[in-house]
PDB file of N, CA, C and O in Angstrom, chain B, residues numbered from 101:
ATOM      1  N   UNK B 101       3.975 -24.290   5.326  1.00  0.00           N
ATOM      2  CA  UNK B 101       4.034 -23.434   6.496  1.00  0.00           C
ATOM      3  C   UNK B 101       3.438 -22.066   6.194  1.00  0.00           C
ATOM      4  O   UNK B 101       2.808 -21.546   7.115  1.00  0.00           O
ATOM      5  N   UNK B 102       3.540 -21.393   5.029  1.00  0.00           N
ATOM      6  CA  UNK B 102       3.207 -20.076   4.800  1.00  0.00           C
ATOM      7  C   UNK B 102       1.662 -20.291   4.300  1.00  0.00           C
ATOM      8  O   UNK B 102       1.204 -19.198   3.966  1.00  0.00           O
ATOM      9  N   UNK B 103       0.929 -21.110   4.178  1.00  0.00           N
ATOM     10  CA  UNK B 103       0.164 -21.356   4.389  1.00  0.00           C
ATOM     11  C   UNK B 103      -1.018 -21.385   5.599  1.00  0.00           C
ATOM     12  O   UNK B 103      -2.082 -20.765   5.595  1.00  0.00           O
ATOM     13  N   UNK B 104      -0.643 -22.041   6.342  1.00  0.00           N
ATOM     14  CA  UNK B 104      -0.622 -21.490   7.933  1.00  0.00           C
ATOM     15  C   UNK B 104      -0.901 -20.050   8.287  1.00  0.00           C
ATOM     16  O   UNK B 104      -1.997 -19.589   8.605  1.00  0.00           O
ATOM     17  N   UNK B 105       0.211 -19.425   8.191  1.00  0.00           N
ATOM     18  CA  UNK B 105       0.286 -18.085   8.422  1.00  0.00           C
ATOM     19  C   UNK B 105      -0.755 -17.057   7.908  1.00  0.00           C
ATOM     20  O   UNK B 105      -1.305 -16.162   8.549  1.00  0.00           O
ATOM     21  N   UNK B 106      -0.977 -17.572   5.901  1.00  0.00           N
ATOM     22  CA  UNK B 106      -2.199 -16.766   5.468  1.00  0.00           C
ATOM     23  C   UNK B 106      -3.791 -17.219   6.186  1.00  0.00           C
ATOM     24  O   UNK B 106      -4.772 -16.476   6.229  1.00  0.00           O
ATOM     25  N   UNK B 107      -3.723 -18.443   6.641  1.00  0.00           N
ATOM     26  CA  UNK B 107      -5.295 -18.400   6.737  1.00  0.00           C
ATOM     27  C   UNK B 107      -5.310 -18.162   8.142  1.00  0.00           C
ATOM     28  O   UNK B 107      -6.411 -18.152   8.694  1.00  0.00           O
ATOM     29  N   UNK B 108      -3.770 -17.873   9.152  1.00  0.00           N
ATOM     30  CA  UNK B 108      -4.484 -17.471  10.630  1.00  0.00           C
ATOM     31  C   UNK B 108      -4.685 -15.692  10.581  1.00  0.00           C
ATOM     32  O   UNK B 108      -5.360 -15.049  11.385  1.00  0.00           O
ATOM     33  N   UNK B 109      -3.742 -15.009   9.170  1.00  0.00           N
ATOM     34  CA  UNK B 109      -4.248 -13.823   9.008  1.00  0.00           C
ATOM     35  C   UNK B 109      -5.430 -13.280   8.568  1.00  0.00           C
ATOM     36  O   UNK B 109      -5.727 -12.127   8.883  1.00  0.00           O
ATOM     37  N   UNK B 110      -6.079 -13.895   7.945  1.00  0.00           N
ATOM     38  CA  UNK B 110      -7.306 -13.676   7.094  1.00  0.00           C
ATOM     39  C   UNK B 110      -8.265 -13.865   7.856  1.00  0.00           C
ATOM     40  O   UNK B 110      -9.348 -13.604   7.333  1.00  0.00           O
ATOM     41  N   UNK B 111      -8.322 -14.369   9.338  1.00  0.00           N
ATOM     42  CA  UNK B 111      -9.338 -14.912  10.091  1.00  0.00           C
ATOM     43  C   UNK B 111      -9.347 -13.707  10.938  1.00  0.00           C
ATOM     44  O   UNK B 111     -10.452 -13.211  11.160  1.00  0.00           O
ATOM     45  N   UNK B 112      -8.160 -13.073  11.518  1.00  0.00           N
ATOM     46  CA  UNK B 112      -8.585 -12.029  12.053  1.00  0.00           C
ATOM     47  C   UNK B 112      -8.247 -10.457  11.398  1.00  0.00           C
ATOM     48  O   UNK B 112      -8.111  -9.444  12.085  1.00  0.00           O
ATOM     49  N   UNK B 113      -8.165 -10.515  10.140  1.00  0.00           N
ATOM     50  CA  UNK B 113      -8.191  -9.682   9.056  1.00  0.00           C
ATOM     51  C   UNK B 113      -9.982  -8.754   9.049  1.00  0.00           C
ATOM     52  O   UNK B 113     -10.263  -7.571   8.858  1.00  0.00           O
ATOM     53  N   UNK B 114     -10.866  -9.995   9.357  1.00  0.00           N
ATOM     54  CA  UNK B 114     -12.107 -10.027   8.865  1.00  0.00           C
ATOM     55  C   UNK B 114     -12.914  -9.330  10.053  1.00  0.00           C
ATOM     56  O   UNK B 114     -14.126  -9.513  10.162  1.00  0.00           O
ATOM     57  N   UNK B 115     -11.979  -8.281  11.207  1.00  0.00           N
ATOM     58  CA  UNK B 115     -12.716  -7.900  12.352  1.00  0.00           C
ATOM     59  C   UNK B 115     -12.228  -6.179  12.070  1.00  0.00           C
ATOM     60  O   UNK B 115     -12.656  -5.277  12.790  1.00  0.00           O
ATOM     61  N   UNK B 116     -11.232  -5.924  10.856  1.00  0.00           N
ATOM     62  CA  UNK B 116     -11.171  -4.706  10.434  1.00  0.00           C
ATOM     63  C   UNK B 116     -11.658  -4.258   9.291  1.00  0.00           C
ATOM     64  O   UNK B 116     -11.769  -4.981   8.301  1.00  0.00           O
ATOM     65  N   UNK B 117     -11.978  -3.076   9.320  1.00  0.00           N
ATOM     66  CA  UNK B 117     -12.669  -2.625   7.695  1.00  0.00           C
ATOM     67  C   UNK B 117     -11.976  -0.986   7.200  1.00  0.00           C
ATOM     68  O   UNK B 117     -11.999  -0.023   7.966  1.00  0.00           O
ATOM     69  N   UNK B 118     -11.418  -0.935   5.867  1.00  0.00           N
ATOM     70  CA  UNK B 118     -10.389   0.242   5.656  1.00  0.00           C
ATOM     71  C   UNK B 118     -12.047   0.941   5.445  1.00  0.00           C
ATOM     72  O   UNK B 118     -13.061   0.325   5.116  1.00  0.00           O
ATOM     73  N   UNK B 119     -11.904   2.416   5.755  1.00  0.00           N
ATOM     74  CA  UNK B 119     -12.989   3.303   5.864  1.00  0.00           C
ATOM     75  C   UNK B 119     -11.710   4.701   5.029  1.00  0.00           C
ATOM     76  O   UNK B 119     -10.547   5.096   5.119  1.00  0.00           O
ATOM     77  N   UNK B 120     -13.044   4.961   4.234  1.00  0.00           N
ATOM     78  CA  UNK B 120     -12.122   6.392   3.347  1.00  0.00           C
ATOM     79  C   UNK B 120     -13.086   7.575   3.701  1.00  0.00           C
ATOM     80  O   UNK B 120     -14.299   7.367   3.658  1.00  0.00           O
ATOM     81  N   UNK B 121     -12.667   8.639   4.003  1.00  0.00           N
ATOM     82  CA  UNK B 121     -13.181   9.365   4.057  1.00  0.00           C
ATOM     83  C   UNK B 121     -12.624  11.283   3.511  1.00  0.00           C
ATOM     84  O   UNK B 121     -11.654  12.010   3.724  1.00  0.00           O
ATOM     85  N   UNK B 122     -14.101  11.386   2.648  1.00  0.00           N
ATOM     86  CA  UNK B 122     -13.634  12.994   2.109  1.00  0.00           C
ATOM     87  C   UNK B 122     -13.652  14.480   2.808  1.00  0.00           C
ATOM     88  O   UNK B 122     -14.580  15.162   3.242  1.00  0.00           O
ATOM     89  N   UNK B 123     -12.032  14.723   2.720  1.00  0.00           N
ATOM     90  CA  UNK B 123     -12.088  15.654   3.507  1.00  0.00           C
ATOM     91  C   UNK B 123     -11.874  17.530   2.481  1.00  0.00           C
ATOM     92  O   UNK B 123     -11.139  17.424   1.500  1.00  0.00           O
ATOM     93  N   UNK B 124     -12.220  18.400   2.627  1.00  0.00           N
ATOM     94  CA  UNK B 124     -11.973  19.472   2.012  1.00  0.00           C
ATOM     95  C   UNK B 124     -11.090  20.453   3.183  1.00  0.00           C
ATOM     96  O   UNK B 124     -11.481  20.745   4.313  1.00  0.00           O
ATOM     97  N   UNK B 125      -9.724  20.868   2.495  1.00  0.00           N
ATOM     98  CA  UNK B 125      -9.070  21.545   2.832  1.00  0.00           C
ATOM     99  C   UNK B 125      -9.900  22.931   2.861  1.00  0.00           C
ATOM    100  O   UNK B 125     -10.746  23.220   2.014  1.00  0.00           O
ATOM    101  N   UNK B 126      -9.441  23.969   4.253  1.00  0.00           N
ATOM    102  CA  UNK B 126      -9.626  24.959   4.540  1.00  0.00           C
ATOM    103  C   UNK B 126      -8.868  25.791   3.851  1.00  0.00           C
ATOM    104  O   UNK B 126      -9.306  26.805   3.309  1.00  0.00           O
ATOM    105  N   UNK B 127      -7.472  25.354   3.821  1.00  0.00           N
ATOM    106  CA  UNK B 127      -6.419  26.505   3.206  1.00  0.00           C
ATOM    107  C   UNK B 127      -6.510  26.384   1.394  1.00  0.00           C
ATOM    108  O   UNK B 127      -6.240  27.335   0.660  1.00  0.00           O
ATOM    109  N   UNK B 128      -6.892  25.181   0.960  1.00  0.00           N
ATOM    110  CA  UNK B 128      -6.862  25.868  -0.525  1.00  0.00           C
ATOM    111  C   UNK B 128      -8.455  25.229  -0.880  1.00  0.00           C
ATOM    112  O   UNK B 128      -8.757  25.407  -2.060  1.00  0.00           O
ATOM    113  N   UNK B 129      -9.335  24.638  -0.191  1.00  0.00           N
ATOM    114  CA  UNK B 129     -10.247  24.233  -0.736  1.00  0.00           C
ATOM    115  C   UNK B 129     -10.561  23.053  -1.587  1.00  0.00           C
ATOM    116  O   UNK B 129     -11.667  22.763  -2.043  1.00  0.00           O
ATOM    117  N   UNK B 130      -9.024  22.171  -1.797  1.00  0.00           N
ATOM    118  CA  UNK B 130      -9.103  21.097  -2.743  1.00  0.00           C
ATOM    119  C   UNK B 130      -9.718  20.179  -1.654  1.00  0.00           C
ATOM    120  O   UNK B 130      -9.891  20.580  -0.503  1.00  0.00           O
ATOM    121  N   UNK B 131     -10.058  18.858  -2.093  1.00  0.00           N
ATOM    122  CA  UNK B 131     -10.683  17.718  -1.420  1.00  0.00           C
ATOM    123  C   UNK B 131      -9.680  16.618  -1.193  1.00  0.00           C
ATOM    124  O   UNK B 131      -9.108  16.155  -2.180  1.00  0.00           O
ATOM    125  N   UNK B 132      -9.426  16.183  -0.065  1.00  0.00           N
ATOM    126  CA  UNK B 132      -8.445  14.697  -0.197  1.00  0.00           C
ATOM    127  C   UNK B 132      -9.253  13.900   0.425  1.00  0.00           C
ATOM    128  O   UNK B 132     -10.266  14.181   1.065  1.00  0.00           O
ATOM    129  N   UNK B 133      -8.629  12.598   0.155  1.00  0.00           N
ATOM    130  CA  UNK B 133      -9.132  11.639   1.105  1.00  0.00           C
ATOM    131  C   UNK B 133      -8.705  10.711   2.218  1.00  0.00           C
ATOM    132  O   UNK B 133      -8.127   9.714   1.785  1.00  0.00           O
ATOM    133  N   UNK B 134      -8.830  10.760   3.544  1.00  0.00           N
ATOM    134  CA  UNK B 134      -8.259   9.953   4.265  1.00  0.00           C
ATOM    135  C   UNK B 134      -8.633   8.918   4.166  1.00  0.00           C
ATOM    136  O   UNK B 134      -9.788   8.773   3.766  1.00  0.00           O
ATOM    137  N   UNK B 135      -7.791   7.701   4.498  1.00  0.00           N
ATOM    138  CA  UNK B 135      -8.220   6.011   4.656  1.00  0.00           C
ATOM    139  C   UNK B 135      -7.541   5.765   6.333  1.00  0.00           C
ATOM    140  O   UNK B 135      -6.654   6.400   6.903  1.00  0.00           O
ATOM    141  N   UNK B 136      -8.221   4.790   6.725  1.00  0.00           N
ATOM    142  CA  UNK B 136      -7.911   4.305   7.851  1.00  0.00           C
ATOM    143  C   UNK B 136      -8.519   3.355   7.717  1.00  0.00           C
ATOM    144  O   UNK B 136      -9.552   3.307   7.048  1.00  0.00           O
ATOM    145  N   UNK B 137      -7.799   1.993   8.576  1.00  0.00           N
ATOM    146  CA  UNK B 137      -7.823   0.378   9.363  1.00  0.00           C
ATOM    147  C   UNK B 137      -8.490   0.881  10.583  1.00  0.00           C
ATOM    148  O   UNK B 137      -7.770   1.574  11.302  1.00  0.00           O
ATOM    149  N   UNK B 138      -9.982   0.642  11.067  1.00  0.00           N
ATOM    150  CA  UNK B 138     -10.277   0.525  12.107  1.00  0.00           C
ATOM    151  C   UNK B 138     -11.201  -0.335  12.231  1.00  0.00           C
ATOM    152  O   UNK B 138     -11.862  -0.695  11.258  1.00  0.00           O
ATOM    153  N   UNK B 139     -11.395  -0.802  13.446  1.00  0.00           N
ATOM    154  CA  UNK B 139     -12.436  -2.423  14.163  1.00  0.00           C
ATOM    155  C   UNK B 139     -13.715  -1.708  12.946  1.00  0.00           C
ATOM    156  O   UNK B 139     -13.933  -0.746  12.210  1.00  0.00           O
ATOM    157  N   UNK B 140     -14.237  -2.924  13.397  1.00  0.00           N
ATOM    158  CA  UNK B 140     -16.010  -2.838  12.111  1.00  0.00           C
ATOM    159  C   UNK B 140     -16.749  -2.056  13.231  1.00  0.00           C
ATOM    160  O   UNK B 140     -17.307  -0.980  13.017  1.00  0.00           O
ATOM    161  N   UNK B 141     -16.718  -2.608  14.314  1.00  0.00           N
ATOM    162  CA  UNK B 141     -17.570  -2.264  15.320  1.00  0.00           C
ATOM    163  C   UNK B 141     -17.325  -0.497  15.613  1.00  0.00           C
ATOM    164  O   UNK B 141     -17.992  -0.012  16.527  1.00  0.00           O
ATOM    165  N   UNK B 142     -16.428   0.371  14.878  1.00  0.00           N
ATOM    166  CA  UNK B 142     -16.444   1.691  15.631  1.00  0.00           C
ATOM    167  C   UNK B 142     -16.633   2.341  13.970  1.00  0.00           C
ATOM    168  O   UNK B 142     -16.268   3.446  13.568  1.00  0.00           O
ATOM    169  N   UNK B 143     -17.132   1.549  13.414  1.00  0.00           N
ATOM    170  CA  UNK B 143     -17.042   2.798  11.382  1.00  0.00           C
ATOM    171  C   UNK B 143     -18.204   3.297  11.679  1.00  0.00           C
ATOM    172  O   UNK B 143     -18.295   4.324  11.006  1.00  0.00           O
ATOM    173  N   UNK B 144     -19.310   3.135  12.410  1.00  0.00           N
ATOM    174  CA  UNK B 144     -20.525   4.259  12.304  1.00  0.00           C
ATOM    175  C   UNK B 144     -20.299   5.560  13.262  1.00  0.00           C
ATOM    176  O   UNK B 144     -20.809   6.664  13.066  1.00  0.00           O
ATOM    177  N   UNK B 145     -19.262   5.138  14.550  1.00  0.00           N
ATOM    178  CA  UNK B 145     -18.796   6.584  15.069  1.00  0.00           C
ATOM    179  C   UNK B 145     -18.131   7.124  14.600  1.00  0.00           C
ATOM    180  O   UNK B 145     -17.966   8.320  14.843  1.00  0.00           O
ATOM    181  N   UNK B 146     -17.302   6.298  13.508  1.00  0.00           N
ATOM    182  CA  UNK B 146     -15.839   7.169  12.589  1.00  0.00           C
ATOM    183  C   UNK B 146     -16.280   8.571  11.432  1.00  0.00           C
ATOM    184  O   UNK B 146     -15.715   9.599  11.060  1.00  0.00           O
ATOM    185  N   UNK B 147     -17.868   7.759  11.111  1.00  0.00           N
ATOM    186  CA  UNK B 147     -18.325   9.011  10.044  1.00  0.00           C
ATOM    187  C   UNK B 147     -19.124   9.614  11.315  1.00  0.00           C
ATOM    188  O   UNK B 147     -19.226  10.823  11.108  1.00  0.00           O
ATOM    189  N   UNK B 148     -19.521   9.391  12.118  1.00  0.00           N
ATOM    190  CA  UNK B 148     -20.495  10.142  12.801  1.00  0.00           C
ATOM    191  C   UNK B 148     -19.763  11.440  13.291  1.00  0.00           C
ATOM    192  O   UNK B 148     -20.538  12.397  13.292  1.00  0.00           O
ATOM    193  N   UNK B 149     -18.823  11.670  13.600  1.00  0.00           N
ATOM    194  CA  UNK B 149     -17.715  12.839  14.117  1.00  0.00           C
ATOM    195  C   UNK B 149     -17.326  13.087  12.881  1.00  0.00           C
ATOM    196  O   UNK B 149     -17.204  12.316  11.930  1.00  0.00           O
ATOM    197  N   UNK B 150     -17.065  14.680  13.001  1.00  0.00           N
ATOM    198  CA  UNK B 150     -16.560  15.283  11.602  1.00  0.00           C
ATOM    199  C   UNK B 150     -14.990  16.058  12.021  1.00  0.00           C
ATOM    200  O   UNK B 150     -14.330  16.626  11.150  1.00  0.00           O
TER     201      UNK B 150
END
């Protein structure tokens, strides 16, 4: 049964993509990085906006 479950997740697993992105703090200047789960279809507007 749990079997099942992994391959109906993995099928629609494959329509998101984790996107990291480097950000530099204003208040002390160090760099972090955000990650986010979003559709494949919106990661070229995700870096395109700053």
């Amino acid at each position: 049964m749990a079997k099942k479950v992994v391959a109906s997740l993995q099928s629609s697993g494959k329509d998101f993509a984790k996107v990291i992105k480097l950000a530099k703090s204003d208040k002390t200047g160090a760099y972090t990085f955000k990650d986010e789960i979003i559709p494949t279809d919106q990661v070229k507007e995700y870096f395109a906006k700053k």
